[in-house]
C-alpha positions in Angstrom: -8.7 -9.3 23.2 -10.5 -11.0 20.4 -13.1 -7.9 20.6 -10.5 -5.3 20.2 -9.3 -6.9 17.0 -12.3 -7.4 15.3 -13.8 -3.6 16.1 -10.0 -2.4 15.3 -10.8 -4.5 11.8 -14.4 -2.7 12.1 -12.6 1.1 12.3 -10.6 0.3 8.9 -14.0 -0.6 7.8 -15.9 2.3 8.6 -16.8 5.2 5.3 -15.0 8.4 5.5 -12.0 7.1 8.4 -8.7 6.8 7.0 -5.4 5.8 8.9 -5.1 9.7 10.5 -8.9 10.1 11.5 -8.4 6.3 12.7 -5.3 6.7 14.6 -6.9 10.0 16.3 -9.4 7.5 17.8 -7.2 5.5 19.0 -4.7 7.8 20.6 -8.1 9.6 22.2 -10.2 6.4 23.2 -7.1 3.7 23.7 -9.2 0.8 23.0 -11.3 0.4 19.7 -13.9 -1.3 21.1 -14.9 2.6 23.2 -15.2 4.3 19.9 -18.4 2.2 18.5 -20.1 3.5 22.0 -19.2 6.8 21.9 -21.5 9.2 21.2 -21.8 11.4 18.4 -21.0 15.0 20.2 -18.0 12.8 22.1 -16.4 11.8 18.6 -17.5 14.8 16.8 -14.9 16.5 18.7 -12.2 14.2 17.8 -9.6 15.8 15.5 -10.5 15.4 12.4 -13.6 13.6 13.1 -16.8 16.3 12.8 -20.5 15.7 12.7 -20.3 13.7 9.4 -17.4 11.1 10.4 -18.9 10.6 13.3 -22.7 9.5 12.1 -20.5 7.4 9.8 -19.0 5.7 12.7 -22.3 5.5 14.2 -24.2 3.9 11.8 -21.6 1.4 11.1 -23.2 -2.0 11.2 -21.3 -4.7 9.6 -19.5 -6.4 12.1 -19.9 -9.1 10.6 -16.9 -8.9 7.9 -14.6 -8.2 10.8 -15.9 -11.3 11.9 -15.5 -13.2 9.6 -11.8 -11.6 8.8 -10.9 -12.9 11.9 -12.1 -16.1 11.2 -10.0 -15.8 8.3 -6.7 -14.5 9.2 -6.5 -17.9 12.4 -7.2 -20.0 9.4 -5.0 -18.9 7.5 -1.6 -18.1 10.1 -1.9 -14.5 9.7 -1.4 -12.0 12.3 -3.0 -8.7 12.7 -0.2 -6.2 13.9 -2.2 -3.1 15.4 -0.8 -0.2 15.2 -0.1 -0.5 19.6 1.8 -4.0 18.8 5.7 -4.5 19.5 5.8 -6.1 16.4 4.4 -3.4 14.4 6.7 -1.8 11.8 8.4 0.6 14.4 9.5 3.1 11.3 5.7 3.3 10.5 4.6 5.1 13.5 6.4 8.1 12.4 4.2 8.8 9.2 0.9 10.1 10.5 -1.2 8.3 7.6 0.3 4.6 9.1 -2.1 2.3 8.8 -3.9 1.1 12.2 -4.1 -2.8 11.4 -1.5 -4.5 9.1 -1.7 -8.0 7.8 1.1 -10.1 7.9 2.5 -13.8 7.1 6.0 -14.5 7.3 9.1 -15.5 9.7 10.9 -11.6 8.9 11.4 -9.4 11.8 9.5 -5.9 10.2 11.5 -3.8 12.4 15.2 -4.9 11.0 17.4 -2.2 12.2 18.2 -1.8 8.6 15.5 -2.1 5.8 15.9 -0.9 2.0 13.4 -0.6 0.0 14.1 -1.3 -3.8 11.5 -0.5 -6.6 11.4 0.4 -10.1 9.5 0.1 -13.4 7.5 -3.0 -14.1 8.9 -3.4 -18.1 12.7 -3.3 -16.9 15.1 -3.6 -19.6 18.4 -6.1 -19.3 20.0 -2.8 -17.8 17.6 -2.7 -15.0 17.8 -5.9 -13.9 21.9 -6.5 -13.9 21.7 -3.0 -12.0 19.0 -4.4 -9.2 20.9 -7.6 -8.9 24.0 -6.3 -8.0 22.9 -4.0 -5.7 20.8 -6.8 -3.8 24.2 -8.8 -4.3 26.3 -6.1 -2.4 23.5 -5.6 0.9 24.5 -7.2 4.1 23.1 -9.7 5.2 21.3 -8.2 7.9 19.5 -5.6 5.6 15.5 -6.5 5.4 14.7 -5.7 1.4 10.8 -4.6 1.1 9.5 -4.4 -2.6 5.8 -4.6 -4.3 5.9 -8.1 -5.6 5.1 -6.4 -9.3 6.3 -7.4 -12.1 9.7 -6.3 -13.1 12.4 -4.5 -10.7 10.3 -5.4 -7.6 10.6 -9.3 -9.0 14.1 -9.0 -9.7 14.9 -7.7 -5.9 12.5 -10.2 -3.7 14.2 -13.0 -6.3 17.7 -11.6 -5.9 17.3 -11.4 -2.0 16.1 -15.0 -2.2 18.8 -16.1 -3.8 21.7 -14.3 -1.5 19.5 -16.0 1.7 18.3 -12.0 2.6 15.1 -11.7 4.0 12.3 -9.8 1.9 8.9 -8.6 2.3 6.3 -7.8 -0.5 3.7 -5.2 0.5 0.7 -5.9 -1.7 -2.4 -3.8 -2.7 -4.9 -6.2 -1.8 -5.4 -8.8 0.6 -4.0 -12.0 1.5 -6.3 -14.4 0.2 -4.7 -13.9 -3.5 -1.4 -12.6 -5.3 -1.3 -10.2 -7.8 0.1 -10.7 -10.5 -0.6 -14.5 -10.5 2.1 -15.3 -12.3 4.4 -14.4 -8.7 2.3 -17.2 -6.9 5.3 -19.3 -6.4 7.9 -16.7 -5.8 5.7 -15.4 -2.4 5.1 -19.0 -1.2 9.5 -19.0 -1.1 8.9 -15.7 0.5 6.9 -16.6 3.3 9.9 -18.9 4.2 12.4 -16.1 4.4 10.7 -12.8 4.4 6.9 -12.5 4.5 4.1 -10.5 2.9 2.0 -7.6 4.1 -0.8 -5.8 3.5 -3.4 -3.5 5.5 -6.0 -4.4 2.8 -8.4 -7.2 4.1 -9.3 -10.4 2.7 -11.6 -10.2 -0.9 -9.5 -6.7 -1.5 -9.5 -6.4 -5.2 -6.0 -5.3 -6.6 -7.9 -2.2 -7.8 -5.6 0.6 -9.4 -6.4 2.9 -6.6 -4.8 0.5 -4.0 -1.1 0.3 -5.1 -0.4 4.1 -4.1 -2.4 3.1 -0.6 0.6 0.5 -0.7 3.3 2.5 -1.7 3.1 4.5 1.4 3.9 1.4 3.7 7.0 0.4 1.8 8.0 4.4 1.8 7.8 4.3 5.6 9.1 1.0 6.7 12.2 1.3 5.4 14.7 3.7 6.1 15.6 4.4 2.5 14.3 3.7 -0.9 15.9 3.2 -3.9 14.9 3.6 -7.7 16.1 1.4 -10.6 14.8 2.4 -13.5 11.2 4.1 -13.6 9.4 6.4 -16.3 8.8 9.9 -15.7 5.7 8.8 -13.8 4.0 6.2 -11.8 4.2 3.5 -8.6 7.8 4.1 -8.5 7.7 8.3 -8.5 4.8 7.8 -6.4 6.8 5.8 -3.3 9.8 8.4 -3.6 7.9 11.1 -3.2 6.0 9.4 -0.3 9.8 8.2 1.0 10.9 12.5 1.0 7.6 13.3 2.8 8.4 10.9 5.9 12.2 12.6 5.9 13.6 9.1 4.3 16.5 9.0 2.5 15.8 8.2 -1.7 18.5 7.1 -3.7 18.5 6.6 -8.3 20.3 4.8 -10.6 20.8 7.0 -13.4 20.6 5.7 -16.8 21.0 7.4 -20.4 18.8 10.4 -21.1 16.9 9.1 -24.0 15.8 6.1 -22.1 12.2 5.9 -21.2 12.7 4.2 -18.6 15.1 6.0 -16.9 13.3 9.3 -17.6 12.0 9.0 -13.5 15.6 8.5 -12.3 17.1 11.1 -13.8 14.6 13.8 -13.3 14.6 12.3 -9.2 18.5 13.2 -9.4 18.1 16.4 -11.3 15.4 17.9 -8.9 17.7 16.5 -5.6 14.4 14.5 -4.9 17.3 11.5 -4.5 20.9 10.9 -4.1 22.2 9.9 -7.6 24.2 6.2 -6.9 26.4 4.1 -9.2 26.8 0.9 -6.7 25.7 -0.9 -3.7 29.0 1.1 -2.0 27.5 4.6 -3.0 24.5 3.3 -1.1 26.5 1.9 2.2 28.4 4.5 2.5 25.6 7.2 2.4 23.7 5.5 4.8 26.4 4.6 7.1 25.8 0.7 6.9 29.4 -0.2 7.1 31.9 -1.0 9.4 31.6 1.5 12.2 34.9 4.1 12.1 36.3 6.6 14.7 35.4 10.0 13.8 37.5 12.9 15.1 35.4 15.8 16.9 35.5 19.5 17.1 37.5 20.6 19.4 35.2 22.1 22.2 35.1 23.6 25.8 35.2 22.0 28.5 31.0 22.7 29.6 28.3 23.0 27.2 27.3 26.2 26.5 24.0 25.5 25.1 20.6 27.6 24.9 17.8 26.0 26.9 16.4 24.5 23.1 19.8 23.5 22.1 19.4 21.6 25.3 16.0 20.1 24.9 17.3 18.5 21.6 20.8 17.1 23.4 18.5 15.4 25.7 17.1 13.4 22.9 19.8 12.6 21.4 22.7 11.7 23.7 24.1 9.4 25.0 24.4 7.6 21.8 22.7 8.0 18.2 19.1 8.4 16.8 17.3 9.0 13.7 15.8 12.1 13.1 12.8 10.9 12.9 12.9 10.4 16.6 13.4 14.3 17.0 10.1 14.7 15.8 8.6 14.6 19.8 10.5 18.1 20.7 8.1 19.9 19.5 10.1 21.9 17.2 9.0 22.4 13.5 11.5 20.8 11.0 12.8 24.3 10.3 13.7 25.3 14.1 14.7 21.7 14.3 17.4 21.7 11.6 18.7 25.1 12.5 19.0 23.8 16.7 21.1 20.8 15.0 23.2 22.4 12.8 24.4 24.7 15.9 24.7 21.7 18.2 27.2 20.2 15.3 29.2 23.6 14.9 29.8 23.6 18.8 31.1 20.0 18.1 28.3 18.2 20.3 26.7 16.0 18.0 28.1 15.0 14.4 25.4 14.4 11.2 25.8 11.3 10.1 24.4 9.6 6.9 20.8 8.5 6.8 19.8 11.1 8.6 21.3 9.9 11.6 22.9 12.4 14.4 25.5 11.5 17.1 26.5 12.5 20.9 30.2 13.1 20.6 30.0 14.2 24.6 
């Protein structure tokens, strides 16, 4: 076991394989350590791999820094969640750029049934911040709250959930052997007691500009909704909603007044439908169908399905209770069949659209 992990540290390691080329490799060879023997013409014909990647892979020699990361994360209480482990973020697995190995410290489950993630400019004004604590201040108490650990609106929501006894995780752009910015050293040590922090960068991973939009793409697709409070026109903030629309999550703004700078990014997220526009935590609940469950009355229908053999093929997924779409993604239907099969399930009263993207069997 202790050789899987370190070649799967070895893969992330490797010139020229990102998380897709990496996660190919894995779903074709199962266990990491098979990839490092392959030969070239065998991963050549990987998707995505070709002649080039696949020298790269071969000519990989520094084992030793997966070595010595392993060393590092038993020393240290981390655990290395590949992308195969039960305690993997389950949300991740539907973005294809998920990272194969994540880093993680902490006592927070990172598949909470429900998990927010709340971001936002890092020079917030008084505005921003009585806007994010209230919303954190309205959450349930089972609602995981993922952020940056930045400076500003990510601050305000890891300290907020702190306070109100949530659990929160930071996903940070480098690895665990520092925190950026230092001046948030003692607000992730209270994290680690009730939440955690997570990275997929390894130890001695600089907090290098380029990394933060590497990060951004992990609290996008962990959560099943993100949220902006206050943001300029661009940046981390625009960066993680747009990641958040790509992965079919549900993105949510605070508007603000539209000669504020830093509500600029909000407003033009509302205005282009890029995000739900929001004045409370309510707005957000209800949207997202995170309260009370209520009866819903159905469409009145016959007696036996009359359903085409698709419309059929996309029941079976969902009933006999309520999924995500996300979890529609392994018909085999492109998004546009997809939503077109769905809407004609709902108008024969089968299923019922639900907010967050959710869709239940009313059979």
């Amino acid at each position: 076991m202790t050789d899987s992990l370190m070649y799967s540290i070895a893969l992330t390691l490797v010139p020229g394989i990102g998380a897709v080329q990496a996660r190919n490799l894995i779903t074709a060879f199962n266990d990491p350590r098979y990839i490092f023997k392959a030969s070239i013409s065998k991963l050549e014909k990987i998707e995505g791999i070709g002649p080039v990647r696949a020298r790269s892979i071969k000519s990989f020699d520094d084992f030793k820094r997966a070595e010595d990361e392993l060393l590092f994360i038993e020393k240290h209480g981390i655990h290395l969640l590949q992308i195969t482990d039960e305690a993997y973020p389950k949300k991740l697995l539907h973005c294809d750029d998920a990272p194969l190995t994540l880093y993680y410290k902490g006592n927070a489950s990172l598949n909470a049934d429900k998990a927010v993630a709340v971001i936002g400019t890092r020079h917030n004004t008084p505005y921003g911040r009585q806007v994010c604590e209230s919303f954190i201040a309205g959450l349930p108490e089972d609602v995981l709250v993922v952020s940056g650990l930045a400076h500003g609106i990510d601050s305000i929501a890891h300290q907020s959930a702190l306070k109100l006894k949530l659990h929160t995780v930071g996903v940070l752009g480098h690895g665990l052997d520092r925190i950026y910015p230092g001046q948030n050293r003692t607000l992730a040590k209270r994290m680690l007691d009730q939440g955690g922090l997570l990275t997929d960068f390894i130890s001695n991973t600089k907090p290098d500009k380029e990394n933060f939009p590497k990060r951004n793409r992990i609290v996008a697709g962990m959560c099943d909704a993100t949220v902006v409070i206050e943001s300029g026109i661009s940046g981390g903030s625009i960066i993680t909603a747009a990641l958040a629309n790509s992965y079919n999550r549900d993105v949510f703004a605070f508007p603000g007044r539209i000669h504020d700078l830093f509500s600029e990014g909000c407003n033009e997220l509302i205005r282009t439908q890029k995000a739900v526009l929001i004045r409370n935590t309510q707005d957000f609940l209800d949207w997202m169908n995170w309260n009370a469950p209520q009866a819903t009355q159905p469409v009145q229908r016959s007696l036996f399905p009359d359903l085409s053999e698709d419309e059929q093929r996309v029941a079976n997924h969902i009933r006999p209770a309520e999924v995500h779409i996300d979890e529609l993604n392994n018909t085999g239907f492109t998004p546009g069949i997809l939503s077109a099969l769905l809407l004609s399930l709902e108008m024969k009263g089968w299923i019922i659209s639900l907010p967050g993207k959710r869709y239940r069997w009313l059979g």
